[in-house]
N, C-alpha and C positions, 0 to 999 in steps of 0.2 A: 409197359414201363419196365426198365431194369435197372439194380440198383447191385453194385459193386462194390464190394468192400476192399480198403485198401492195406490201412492199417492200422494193430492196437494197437494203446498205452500202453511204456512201463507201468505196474503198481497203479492201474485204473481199469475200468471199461470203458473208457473214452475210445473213440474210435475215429477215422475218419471214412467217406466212402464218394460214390458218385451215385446220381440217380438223374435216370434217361428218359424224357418224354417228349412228344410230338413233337413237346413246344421248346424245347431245349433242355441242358444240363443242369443240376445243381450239385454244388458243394459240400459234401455235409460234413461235419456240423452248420445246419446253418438255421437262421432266425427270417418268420417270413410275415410282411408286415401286412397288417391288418387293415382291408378293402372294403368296411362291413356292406357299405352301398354301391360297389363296384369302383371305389375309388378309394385309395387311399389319404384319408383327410387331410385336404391342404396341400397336396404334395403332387405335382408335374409328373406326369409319365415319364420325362426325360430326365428329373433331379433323380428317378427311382431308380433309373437304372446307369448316368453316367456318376451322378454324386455318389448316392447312397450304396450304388451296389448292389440292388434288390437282384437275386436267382428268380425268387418266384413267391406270388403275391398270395393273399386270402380274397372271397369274396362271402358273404352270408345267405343262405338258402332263405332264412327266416325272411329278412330285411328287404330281397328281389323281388322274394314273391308279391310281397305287399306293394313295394314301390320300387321300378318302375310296372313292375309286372314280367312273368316272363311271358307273355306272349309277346311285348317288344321286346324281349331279349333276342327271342327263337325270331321275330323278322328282320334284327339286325346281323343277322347270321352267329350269333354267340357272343359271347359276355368277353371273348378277344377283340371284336371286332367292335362292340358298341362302346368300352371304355380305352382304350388304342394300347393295350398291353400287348404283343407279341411274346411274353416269357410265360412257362409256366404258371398256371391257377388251379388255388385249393377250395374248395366251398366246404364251409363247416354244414352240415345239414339241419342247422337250427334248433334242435334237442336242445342246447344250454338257451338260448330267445325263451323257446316255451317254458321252459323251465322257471327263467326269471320272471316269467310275467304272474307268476306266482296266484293269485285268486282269482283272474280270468283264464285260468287255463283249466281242464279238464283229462286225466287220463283215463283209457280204459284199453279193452285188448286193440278194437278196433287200430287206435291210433289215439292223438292229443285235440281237443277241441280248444280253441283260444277264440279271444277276441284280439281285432286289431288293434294296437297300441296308437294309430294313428285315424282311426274314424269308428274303432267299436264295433267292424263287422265280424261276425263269427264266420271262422274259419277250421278248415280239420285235417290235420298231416295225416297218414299214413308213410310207413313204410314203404309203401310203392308208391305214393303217391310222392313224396319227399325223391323219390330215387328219379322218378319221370322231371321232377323239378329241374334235378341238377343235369340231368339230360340235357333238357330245354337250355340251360347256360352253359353249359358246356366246356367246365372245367377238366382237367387233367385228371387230377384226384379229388375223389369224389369220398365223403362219409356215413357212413351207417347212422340210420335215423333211432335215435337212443334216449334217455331220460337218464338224465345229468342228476345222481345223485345227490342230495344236501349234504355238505359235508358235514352234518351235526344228527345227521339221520340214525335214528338205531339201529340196530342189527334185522329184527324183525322187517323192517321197509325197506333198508337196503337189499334184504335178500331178493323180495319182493320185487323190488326194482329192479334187482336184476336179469333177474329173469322174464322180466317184462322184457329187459333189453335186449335176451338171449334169442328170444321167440322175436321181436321182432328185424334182428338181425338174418334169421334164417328165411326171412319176408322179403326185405333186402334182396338180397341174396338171388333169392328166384325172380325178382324182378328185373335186375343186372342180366340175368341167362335171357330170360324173355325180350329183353328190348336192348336197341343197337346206338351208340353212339351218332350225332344228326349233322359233325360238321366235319367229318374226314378226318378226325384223329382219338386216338385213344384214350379213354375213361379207364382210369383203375379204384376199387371200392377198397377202403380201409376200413376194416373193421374194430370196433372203442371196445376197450378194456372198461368195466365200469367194476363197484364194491364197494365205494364209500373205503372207511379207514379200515375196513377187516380183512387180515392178511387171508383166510380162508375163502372168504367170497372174492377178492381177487384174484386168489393162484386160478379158484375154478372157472373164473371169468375169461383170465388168460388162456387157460387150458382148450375151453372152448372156443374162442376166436382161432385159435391155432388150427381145427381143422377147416376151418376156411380158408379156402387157397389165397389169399388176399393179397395185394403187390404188397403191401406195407399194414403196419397195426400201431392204433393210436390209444395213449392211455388217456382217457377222460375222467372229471369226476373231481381231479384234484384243484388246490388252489381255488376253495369255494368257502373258507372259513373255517379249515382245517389245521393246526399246529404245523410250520416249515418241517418237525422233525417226523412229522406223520405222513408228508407229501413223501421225503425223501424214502423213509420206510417201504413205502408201498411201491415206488419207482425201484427200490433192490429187491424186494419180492416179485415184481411181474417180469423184467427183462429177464432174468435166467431162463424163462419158459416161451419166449416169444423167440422164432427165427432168428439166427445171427445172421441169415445172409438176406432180413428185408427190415428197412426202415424204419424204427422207433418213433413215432411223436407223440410229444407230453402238451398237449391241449389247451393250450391258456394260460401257460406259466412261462414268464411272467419279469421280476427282477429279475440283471443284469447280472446276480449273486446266483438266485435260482436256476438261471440257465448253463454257469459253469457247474453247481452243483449238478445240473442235472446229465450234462455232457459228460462228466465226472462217473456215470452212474449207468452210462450207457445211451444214454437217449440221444437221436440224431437232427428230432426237428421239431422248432419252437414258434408259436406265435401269442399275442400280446397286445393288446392295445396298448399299452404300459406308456411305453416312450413318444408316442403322440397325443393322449390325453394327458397325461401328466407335464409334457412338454406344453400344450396351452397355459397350462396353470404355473408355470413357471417354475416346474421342477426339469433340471438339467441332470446326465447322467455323463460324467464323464471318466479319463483315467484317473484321475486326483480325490474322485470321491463324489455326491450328493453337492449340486448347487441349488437351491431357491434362491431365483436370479430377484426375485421380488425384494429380497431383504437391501437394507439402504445402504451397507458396505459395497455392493457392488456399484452403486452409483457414477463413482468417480474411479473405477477399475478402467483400464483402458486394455487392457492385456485381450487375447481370443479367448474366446468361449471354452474352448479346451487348447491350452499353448501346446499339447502333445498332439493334438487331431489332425488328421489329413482332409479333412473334408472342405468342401467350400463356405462351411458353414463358417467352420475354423479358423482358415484362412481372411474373411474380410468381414468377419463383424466379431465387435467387443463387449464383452459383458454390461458395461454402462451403455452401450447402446442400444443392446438387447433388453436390458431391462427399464430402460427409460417407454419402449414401442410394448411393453407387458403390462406397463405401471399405465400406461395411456391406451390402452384396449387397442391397439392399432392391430391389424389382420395380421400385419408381415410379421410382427411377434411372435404370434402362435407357430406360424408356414417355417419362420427359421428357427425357432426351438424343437417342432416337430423333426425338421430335415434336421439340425444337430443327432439328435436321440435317434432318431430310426439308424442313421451313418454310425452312430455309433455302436447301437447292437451289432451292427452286422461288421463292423471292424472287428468290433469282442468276437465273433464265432472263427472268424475269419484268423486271427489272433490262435485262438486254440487248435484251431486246421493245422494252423503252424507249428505250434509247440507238441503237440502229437504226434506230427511226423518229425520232428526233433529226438523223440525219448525226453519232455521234458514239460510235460505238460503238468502234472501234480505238483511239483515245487513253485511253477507258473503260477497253478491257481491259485493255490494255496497264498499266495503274496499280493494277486489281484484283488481275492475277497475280504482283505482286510483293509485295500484300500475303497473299493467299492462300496464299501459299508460305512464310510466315516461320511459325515456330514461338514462340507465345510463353510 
């Protein structure tokens, strides 16, 4: 994988860059939608990639292993091939799954003992065992198997946990040298920032993923029940010490506000289930601001979903329509709020690619996040 930088912000660390893998190129800044079952919910292989724009998807380590299994991943020759993406795949290696499964789950050096959330059977990640997993599916970039700090955790367990994650990141590690990629293209391991909100345990956390030669390094741990201004904190604490010339990702964050923050801030790549569960429920995210298409105003709107969007969503269906198939549980409800929201995150990054290579991305944002934040 390479990954190119092209250029800063005035008066930001927003940047923009390219990154190269087997499976194609992506743009970055860019927002990549979440796959957790090897599909992204509700949403066409074809909408992903001629509507919405998707560069390059998520898949869950956690969520495969359990269902469908990878050994039918590993006989459908890889997780390209058995869900029909040909672009770029990221697999989060499941550390936040275990994590939330919160009283069935168990740490210790070895690795995390859990039960499954779907029949109860006891199961146990390992570091190499998490690493041989995502082998087996065989995405592009691949993640360090780690323990997703709370973010309300005190200092004493944060440490703890961190270096839990440090040692098993160096596990990781030797297990990537030891074993070979199984579908003819290249796996690269990103290694997680973790620290909970203490700027000390993350500069050191940072510090240490740095001597891993790693294509790219993702910050974890944030957007878990933590203060917006303590995410942001911590994302200006870690980038200064992370490579300039390999790709940032900030883990699970999140709003459409968060993610220029966070581009604002340095960071190059976002994912979210944000814009597709929230789009079931009939929250909309557009240029204008927050819709809950649910509320009865919209009833007799006829106007698109977003009058400023490009997307197909935009184009042929109307807020009274949409929210009539929301208000009535109809499937296509969710499939076209979802396909609105994801087109639109990825307009937004795409939007700031631009204004970045303009010199003019700050005054941008700056006017974007006041309208993103209104409710209307």
């Amino acid at each position: 994988m390479d990954f190119t930088l092209h250029h800063q912000a005035v008066n930001s660390e927003a940047r923009t860059g390219t990154l190269k893998t087997d499976h194609g190129k992506i743009e970055t800044p860019i927002f990549m939608p979440v796959g957790t079952a090897g599909s992204v919910k509700g949403i066409h292989v074809k909408d992903l990639k001629e509507d919405i724009k998707a560069q390059i998807i998520l898949g869950n380590t956690y969520h495969l292993y359990l269902r469908p299994g990878t050994e039918i991943i590993e006989q459908s020759g890889g997780l390209h091939r058995f869900n029909g993406w040909d672009g770029p795949i990221l697999t989060d290696s499941g550390g936040y799954q275990v994590f939330s499964l919160g009283d069935i789950r168990k740490l210790s050096e070895e690795g995390a003992r859990f039960q499954s959330h779907i029949d109860g059977s006891s199961h146990l990640f390992t570091p190499e065992s998490v690493i041989d997993i995502q082998r087996k599916i065989g995405a592009d970039i691949i993640m360090a198997f780690d323990e997703c700090t709370p973010g309300d955790a005190d200092y004493d367990y944060a440490k703890k946990s961190l270096e839990l994650t440090q040692r098993w990141l160096d596990r990781c590690v030797n297990q990537m040298e030891k074993t070979q990629p199984l579908y003819g293209h290249k796996q690269s391991l990103f290694p997680i920032v973790q620290g909970s909100v203490y700027s000390d345990l993350r500069e050191r956390a940072a510090r240490h993923v740095t001597t891993i030669p790693g294509d790219g390094y993702a910050i974890g741990g944030l957007s878990v029940g933590e203060p917006e201004k303590e995410m942001y904190a911590m994302i200006e604490h870690v980038n200064p010490i992370l490579p300039k010339d390999k790709p940032r990702y900030l883990m699970g964050v999140g709003t459409p506000v968060n993610i220029l923050e966070g581009i604002d801030r340095g960071i190059d790549m976002f994912d979210c289930v944000m814009p597709t569960r929230n789009g079931r429920n009939g929250m909309l995210f557009t240029q204008q601001g927050i819709i809950n298409i649910k509320n009865k105003k919209w009833a007799d709107d006829f106007s698109p979903v977003d009058p400023e969007g490009t997307s197909y969503v935009d184009q042929h269906y109307t807020k009274a329509f949409l929210r009539h198939l929301i208000i009535a549980n109809e499937m296509l409800g969710a499939q076209i709020a979802s396909q609105h929201n994801l087109a639109f995150y990825l307009w937004l990054v795409k939007e700031a690619r631009k204004q970045i290579l303009a010199d003019n991305f700050k005054s941008w944002k700056e006017g974007m996040v006041k309208k993103l934040s209104q409710r209307l």
